[in-house]
DRENTI-458123 format. One line per field, with one value per residue (C-alpha): residue in three letters; residue number from 0; x, y, z. Coordinates in nm, 2 decimals, decimal comma. Layout:
! residues N
residuo: c(ala_...)
num: c(NUM_...)
x: c(X_...)
y: c(Y_...)
z: c(Z_...)
END
This chain:
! residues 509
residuo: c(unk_unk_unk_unk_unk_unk_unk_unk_unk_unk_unk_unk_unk_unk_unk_unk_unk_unk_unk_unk_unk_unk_unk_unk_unk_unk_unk_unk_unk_unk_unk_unk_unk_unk_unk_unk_unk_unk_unk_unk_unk_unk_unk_unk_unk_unk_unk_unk_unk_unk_unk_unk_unk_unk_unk_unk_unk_unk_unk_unk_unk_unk_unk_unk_unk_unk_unk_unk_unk_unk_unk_unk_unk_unk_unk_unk_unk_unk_unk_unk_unk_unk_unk_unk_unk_unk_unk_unk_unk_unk_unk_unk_unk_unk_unk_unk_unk_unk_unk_unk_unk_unk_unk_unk_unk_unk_unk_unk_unk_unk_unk_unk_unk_unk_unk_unk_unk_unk_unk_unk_unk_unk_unk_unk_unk_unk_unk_unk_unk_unk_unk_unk_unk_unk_unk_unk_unk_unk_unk_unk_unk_unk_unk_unk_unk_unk_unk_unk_unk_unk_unk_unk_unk_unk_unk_unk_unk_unk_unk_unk_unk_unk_unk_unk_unk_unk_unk_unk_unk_unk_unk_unk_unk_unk_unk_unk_unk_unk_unk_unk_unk_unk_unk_unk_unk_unk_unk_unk_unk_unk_unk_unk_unk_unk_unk_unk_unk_unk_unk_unk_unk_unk_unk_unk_unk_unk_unk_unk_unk_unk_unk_unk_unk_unk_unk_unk_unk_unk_unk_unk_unk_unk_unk_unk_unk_unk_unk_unk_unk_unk_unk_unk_unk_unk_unk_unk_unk_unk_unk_unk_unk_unk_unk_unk_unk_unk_unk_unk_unk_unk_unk_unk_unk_unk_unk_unk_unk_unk_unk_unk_unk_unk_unk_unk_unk_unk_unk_unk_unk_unk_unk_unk_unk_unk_unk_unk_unk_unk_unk_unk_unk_unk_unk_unk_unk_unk_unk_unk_unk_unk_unk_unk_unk_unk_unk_unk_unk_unk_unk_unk_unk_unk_unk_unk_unk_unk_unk_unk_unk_unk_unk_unk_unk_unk_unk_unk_unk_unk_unk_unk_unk_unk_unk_unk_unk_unk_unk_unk_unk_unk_unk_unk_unk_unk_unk_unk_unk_unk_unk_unk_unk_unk_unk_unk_unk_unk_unk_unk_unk_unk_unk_unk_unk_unk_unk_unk_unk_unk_unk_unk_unk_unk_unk_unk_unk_unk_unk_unk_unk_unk_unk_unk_unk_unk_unk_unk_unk_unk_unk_unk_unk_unk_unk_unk_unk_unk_unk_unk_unk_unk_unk_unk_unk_unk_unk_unk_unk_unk_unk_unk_unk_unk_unk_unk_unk_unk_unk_unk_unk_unk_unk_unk_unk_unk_unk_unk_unk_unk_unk_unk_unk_unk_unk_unk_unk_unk_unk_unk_unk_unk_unk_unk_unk_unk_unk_unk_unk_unk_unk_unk_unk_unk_unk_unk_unk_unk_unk_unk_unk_unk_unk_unk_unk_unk_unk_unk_unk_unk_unk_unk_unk_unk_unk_unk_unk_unk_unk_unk_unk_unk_unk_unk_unk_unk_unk_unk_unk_unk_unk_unk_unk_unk_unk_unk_unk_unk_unk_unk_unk_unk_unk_unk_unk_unk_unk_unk_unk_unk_unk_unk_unk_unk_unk_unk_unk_unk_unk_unk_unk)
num: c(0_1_2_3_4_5_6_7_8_9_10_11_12_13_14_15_16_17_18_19_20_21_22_23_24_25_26_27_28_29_30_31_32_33_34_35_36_37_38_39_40_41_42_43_44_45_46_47_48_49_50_51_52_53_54_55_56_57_58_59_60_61_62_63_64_65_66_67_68_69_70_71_72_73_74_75_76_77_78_79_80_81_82_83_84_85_86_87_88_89_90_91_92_93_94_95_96_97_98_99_100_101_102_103_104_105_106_107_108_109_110_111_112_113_114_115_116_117_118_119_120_121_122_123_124_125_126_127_128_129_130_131_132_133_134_135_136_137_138_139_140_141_142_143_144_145_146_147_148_149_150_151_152_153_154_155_156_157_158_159_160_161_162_163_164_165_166_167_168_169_170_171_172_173_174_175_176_177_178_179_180_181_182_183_184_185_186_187_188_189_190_191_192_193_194_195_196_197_198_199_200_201_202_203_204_205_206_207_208_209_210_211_212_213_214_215_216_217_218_219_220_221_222_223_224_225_226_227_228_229_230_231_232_233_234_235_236_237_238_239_240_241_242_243_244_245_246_247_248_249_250_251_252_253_254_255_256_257_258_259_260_261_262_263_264_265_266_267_268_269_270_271_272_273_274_275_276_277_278_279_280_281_282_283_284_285_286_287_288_289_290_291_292_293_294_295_296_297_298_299_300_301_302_303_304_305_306_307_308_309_310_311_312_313_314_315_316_317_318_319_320_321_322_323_324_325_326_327_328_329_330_331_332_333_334_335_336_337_338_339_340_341_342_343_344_345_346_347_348_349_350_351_352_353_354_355_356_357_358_359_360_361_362_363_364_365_366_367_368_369_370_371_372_373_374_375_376_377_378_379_380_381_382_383_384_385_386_387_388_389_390_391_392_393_394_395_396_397_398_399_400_401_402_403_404_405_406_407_408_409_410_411_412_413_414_415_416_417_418_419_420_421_422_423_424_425_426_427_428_429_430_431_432_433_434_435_436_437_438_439_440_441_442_443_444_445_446_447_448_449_450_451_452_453_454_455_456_457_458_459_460_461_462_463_464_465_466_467_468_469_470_471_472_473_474_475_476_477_478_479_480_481_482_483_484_485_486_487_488_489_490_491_492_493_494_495_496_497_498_499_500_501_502_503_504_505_506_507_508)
x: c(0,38_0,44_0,48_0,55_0,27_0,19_0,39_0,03_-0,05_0,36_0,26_0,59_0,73_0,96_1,02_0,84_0,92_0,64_0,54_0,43_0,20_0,15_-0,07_-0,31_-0,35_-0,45_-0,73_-0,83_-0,85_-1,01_-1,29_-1,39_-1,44_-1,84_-2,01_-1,96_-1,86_-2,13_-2,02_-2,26_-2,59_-2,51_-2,36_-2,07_-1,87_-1,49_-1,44_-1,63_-1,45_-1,46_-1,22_-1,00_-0,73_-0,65_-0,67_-0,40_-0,22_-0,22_-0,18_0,17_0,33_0,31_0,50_0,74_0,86_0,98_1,09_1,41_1,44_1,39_1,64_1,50_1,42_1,07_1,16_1,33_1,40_1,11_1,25_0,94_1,02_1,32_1,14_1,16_0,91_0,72_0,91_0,51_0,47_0,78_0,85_1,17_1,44_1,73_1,87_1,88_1,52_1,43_1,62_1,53_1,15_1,22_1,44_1,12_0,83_1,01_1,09_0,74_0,62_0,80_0,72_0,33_0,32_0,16_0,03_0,10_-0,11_0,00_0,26_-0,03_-0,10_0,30_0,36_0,02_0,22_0,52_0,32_0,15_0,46_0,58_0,25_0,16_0,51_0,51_0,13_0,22_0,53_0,35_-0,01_0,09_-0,19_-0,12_-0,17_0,18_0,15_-0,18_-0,04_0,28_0,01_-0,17_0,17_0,29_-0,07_0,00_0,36_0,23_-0,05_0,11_-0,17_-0,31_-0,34_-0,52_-0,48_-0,82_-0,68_-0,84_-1,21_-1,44_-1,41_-1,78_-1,67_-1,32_-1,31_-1,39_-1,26_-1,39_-1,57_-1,66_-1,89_-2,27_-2,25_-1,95_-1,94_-1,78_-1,46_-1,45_-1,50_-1,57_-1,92_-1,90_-1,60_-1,74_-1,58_-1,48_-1,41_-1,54_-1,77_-1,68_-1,92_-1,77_-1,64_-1,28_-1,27_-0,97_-0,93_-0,72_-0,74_-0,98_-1,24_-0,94_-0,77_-0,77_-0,76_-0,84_-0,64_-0,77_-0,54_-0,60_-0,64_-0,49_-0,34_-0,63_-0,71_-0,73_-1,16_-1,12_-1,00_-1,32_-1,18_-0,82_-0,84_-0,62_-0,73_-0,79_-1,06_-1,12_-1,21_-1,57_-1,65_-2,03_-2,11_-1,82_-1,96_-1,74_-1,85_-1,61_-1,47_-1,32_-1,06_-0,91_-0,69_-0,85_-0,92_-0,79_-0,84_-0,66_-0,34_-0,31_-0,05_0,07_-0,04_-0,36_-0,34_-0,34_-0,63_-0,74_-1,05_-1,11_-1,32_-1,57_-1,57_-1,82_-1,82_-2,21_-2,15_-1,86_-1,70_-1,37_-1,22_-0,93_-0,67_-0,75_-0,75_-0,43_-0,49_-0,82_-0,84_-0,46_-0,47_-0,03_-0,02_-0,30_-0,17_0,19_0,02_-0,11_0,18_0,41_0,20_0,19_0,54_0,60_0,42_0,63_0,88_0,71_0,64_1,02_0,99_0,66_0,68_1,03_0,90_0,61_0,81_1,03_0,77_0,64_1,03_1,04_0,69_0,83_1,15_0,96_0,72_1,03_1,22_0,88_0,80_1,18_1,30_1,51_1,78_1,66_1,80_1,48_1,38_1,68_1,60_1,30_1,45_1,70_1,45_1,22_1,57_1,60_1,29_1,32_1,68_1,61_1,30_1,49_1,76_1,54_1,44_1,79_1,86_1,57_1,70_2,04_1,96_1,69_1,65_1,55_1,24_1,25_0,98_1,33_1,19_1,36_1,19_1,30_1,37_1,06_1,23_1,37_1,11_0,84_1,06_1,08_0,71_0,64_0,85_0,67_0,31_0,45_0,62_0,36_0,19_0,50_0,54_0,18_0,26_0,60_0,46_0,16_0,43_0,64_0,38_0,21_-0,19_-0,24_-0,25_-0,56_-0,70_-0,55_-0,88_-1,04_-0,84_-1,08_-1,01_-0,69_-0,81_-1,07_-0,99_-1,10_-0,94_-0,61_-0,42_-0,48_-0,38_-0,07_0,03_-0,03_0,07_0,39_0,66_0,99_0,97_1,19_0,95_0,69_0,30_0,19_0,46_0,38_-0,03_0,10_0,31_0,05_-0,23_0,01_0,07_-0,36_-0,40_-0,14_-0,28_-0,65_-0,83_-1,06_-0,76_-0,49_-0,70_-0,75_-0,37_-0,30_-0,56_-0,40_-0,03_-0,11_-0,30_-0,18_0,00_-0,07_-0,16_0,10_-0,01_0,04_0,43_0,50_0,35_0,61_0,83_0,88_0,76_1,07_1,32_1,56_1,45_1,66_1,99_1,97_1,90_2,26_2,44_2,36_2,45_2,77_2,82_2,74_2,90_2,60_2,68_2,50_2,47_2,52_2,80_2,74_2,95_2,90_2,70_2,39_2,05_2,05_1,86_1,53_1,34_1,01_0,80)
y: c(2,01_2,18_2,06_2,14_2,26_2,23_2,53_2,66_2,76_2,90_3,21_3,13_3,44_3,34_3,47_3,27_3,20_3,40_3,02_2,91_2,97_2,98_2,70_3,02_3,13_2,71_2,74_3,04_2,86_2,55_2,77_2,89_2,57_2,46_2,24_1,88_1,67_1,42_1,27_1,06_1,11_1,49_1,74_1,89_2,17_2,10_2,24_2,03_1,93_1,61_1,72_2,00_1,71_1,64_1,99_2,07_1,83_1,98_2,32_2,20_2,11_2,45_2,64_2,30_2,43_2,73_2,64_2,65_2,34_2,13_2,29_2,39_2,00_2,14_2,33_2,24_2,44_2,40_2,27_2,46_2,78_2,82_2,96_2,81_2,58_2,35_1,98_1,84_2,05_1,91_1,65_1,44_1,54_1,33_1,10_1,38_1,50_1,15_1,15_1,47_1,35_1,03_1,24_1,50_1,25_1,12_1,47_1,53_1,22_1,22_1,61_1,55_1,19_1,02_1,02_1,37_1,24_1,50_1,28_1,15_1,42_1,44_1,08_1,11_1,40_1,23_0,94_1,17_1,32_1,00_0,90_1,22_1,24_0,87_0,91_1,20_1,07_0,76_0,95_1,26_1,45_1,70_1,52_1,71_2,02_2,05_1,89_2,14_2,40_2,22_2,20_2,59_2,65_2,38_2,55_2,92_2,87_2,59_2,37_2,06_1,72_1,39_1,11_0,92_0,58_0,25_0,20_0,03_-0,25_-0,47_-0,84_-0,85_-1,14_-0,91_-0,69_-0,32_-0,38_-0,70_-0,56_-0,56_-0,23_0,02_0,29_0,02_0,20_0,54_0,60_0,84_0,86_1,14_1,32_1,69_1,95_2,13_1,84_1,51_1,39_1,13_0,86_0,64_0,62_0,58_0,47_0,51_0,89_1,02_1,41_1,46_1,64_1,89_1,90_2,15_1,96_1,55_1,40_1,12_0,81_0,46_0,20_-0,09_-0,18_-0,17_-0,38_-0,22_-0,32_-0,08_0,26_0,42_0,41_0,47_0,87_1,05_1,41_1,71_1,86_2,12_1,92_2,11_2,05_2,04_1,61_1,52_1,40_1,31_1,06_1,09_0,91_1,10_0,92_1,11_1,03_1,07_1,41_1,52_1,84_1,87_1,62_1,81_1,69_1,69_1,35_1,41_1,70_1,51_1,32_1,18_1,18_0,88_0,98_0,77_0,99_0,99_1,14_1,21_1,29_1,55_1,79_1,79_2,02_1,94_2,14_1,93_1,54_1,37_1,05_0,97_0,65_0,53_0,22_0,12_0,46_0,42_0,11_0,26_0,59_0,33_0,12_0,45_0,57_0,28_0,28_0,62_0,62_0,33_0,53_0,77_0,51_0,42_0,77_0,78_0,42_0,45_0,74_0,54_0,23_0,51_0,65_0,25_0,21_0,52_0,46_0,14_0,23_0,48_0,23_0,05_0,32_0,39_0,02_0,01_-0,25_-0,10_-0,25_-0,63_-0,82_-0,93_-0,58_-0,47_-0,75_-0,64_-0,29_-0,41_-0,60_-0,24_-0,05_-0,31_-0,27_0,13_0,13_-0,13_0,05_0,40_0,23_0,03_0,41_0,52_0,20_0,26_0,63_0,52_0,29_0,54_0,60_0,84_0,85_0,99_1,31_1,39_1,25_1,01_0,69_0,50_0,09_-0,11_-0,40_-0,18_0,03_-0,27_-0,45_-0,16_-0,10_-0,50_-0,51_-0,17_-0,36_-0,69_-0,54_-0,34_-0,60_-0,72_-0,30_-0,39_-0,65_-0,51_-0,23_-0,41_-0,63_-0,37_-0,17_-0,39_-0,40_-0,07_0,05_-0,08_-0,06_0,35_0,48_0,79_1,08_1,36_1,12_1,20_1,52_1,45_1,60_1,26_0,99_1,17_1,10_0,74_0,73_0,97_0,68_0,40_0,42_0,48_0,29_0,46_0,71_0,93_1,00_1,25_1,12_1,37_1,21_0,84_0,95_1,11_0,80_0,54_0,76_0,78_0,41_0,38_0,63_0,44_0,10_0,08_0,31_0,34_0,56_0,27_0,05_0,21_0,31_-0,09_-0,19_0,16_0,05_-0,31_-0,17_0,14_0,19_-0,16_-0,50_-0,71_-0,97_-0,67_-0,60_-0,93_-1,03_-0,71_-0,80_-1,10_-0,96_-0,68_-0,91_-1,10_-1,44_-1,64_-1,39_-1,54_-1,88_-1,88_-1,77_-2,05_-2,29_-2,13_-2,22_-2,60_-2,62_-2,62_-2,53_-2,18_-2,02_-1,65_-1,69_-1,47_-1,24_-1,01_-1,07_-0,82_-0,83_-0,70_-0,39_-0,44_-0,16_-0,21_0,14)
z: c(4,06_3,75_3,37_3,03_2,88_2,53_2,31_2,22_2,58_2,64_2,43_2,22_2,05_1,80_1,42_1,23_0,81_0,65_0,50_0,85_1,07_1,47_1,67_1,69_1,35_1,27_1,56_1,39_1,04_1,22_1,38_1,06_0,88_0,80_1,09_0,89_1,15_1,33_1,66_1,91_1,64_1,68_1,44_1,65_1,66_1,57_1,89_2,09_2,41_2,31_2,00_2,17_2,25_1,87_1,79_2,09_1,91_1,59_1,74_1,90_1,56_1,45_1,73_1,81_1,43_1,61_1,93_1,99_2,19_1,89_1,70_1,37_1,27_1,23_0,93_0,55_0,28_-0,02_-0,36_-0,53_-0,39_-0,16_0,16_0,49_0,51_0,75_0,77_0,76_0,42_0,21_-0,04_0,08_-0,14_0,00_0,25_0,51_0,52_0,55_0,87_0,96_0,94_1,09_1,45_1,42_1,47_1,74_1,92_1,87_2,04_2,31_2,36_2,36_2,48_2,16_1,82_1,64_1,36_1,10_0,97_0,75_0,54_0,46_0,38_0,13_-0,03_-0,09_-0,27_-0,49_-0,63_-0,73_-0,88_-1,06_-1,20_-1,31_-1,47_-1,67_-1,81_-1,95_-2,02_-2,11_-1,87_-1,63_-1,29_-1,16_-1,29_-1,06_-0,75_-0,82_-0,76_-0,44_-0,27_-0,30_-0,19_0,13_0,17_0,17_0,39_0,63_0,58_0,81_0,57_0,70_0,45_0,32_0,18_0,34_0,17_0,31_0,12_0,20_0,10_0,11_-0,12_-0,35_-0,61_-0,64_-0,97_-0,80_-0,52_-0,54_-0,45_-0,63_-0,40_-0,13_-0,34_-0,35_-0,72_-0,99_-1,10_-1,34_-1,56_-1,65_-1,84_-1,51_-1,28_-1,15_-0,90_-0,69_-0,48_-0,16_0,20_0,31_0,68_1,01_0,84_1,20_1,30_0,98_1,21_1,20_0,98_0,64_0,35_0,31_0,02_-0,12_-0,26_-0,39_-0,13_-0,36_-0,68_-0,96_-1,27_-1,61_-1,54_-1,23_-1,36_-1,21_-0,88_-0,98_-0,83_-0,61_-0,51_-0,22_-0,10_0,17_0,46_0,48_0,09_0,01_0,07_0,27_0,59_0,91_1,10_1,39_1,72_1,98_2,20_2,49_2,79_3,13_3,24_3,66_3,73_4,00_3,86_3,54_3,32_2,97_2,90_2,93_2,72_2,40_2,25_1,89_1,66_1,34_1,09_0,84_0,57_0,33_-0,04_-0,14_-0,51_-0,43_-0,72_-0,73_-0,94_-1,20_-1,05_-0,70_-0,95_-0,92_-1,05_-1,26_-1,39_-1,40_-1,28_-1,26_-1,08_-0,89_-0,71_-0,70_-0,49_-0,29_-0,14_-0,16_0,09_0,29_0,28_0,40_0,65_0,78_0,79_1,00_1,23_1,31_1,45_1,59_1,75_1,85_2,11_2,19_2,33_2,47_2,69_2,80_2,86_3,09_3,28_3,33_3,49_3,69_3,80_3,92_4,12_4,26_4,40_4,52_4,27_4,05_4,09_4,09_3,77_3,66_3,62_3,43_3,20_3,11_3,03_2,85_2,63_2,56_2,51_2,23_2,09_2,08_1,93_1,66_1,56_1,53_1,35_1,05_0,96_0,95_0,77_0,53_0,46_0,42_0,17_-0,01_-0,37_-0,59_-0,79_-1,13_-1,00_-0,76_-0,49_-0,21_-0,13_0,25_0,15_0,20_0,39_0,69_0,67_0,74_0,94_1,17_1,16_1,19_1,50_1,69_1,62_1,76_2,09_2,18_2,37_2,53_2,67_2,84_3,00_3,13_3,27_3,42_3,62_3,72_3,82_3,98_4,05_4,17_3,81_3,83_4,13_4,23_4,43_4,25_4,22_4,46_4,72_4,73_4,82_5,06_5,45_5,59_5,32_5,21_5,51_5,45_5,06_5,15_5,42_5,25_4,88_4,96_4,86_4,87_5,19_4,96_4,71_4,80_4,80_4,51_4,29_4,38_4,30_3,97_3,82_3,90_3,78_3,49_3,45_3,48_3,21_2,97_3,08_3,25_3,07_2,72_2,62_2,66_2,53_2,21_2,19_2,18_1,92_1,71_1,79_1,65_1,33_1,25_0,94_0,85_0,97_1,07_0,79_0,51_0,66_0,66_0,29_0,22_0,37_0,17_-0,17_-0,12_-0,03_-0,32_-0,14_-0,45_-0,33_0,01_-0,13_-0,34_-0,03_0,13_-0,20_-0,21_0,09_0,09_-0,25_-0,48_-0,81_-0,87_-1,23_-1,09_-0,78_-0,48_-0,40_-0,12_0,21_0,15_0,00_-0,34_-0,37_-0,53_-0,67_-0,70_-0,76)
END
């Protein structure tokens, strides 16, 4: 049966913006990066096979910007320089490149079955011009004027960001200046005429064992006591005393059911900072503590919004299996399975639409850059993290227990045994064996492997626990707005009448 292979292995030919680069030319780059990546108690090759499925990733964001089946949604215009640009390399100037993010995370999804994991690296940009904007105007440093530079240099050369944020933390009771030991933060150990060294960890760092540069942001608001770990910064992703410490998650490999699902794959990082210079021009933040905590929960709230894309494909794909699973058992049309489709079309549609809502209802920040609205934005992301489970456990039904139980893929191939699994696991005469072995193998790869596992646990957890959306959810929201509608409307005297039926909008960067 054939299948859409990933743009990187099409040998795409199509004129490219001299600002961007082709899934080749970022192999290339990634090939010549210094060996700092340690995987199973070995240092690795960032081509280890292990890796190769991330990197295909990667690779496939590059030529989807010039494929012509997406459109051009891959590219924007740069507000630095004009040039056609990557869409992963540019600061959101408006409503429409907001939604122009938001439709290409989910195109991309859907395209490579998963994760694209580069949406990271953009959202940490977008913080940081916020933050360096806002730090200069009340410090009077230079913090933007230096990430002004970074970004023409991301621009020109098309470059691959992972954002480091979460740190480690150790007692989590405990405040960073708190902590027996102060590295548990990433922090700053030393300020030197030419840079500053920095001492820490940041954990969950996604497609940083590939990735060019890691930029570094606060993980949390910080206390005027905590300014030493109140930095923001980049790094090459191979800098002298980073160290990767990485996980490599992949989808089940059949050679002889290839498909595009498989293609894909992830790595998660530990990384470690062993007393790294960093460079003034690469420092962002050093030691602001407002801005630090505002970098922070901009970038947690960005990459929300990438996540009404990204999650919206992702219950889009569990919708699909799902209603494959269905025609394929010969119960399509029973009303309990409708139902449950109905339900997951839900879930997909409201997700899309909170980040439309949130870039409808965007502002502008004074650095000239747009900012989604935290409540649709974390409602949307709340709501992906909660129905994931429920897309488990309607595929699982649907499909039924051979999901589980689908005999080993060479014996489907074996002279003696495949006349037996070509008889028996059909279900619909109509629909030929190979196709009935692909879809369940399919719904085993999504469901019953380590790969499906780990997809849950990162649907759940990524971009935020639930707890964190909902504590946002609830900080963002004009609670006292809602509370006077409903005086109004039992005739309690209010001091400020109500007026209109919406939520006030509450700015609080």
């Amino acid at each position: 049966m054939a299948c859409r292979k990933f743009p990187g292995d099409r040998g795409l030919k199509f004129k490219r913006s001299k600002k961007m680069i082709s899934s080749s030319e970022y192999k290339e780059r990634m090939a010549k990066l210094k060996s700092n990546v340690y995987q199973g108690g070995n240092l690795v090759d960032r081509f280890d096979p292990s890796i190769t499925g991330g990197i295909d990733v990667i690779a496939a964001t590059y030529d989807f910007a010039s494929d012509p089946e997406f459109a051009g949604v891959g590219v924007a215009t740069s507000h630095l320089t004009g040039e056609k640009i990557n869409r992963f390399c540019h600061i959101h100037q408006n409503m429409a490149d907001l939604l122009a993010k938001q439709k290409m995370t989910r195109l991309y999804c859907q395209e490579i079955g998963g994760c694209i994991q580069r949406c990271m690296g953009t959202d940490a940009l977008n913080a940081l011009s916020i933050a360096s904007f806002e730090a200069d105007a009340q410090h009077g440093t230079s913090y933007y004027k230096h990430f002004t530079e970074f970004m023409k240099k991301v621009q020109k050369e098309d470059l691959a960001l992972v954002c480091a944020q979460t740190d480690v933390k150790g007692n989590r009771a405990w405040r960073p200046a708190k902590q027996k030991d102060p590295d548990l933060y990433l922090r700053v150990v030393e300020k030197r005429p030419d840079g500053i060294i920095v001492n820490g960890a940041k954990a969950h760092n996604s497609c940083s064992a590939y990735a060019d540069e890691i930029v570094v942001l606060p993980t949390r608001n910080m206390a005027a006591d905590e300014t030493d770990w109140a930095v923001a910064f980049s790094v090459p992703a191979d800098t002298e005393g980073v160290y990767l410490i990485n996980g490599a998650f992949n989808p089940p490999k059949h050679p002889r059911l290839s498909s595009p699902y498989c293609r894909q794959g992830e790595s998660h990082s530990l990384t470690v900072f062993d007393h790294v210079f960093v460079p003034w021009e690469r420092v962002f933040l050093c030691g602001e503590a407002e801005q630090a905590g505002k970098a922070a929960l901009l970038f947690a709230l960005y990459h929300r919004h990438s996540y009404t894309g990204c999650k919206a494909a992702v219950s889009e794909i569990f919708t699909g299996a799902t209603a494959l699973a269905a025609e394929y058992n010969g119960i399509a049309n029973a009303q309990h399975v409708r139902h449950k489709l109905a339900d997951m079309i839900q879930v997909v549609d409201l997700i899309y639409a909170s980040g439309i809502a949130a870039a409808m209802h965007s502002v502008q920040a004074a650095s000239g850059t747009c900012i989604p609205d935290s409540n649709y934005c974390n409602a949307g992301r709340m709501l992906a993290g909660e129905a994931i489970y429920g897309e488990y456990e309607a595929l699982a039904a649907i499909a039924g227990g051979l999901a589980a139980t689908l005999p080993h893929e060479e014996d489907f191939f074996n002279e003696k045994t495949r006349p037996y699994l070509e008889k028996y696991i059909m279900r619909v005469p109509e629909i030929p064996a190979e196709n009935q072995h692909r879809a369940f193998r399919l719904f085993q790869d999504m469901m019953s492997s380590a790969w499906g596992g780990h997809k849950l646990i990162d649907a759940l957890h990524g971009g935020g626990s639930p707890v964190i959306e909902k504590v946002a959810i609830y900080r963002d929201h004009n609670i006292e707005h809602s509370k006077n509608i409903a005086k109004r409307l039992a005739g309690i005297k209010i001091e400020d009448s109500t007026k209109g039926i919406f939520r006030e909008k509450r700015s609080w960067y």
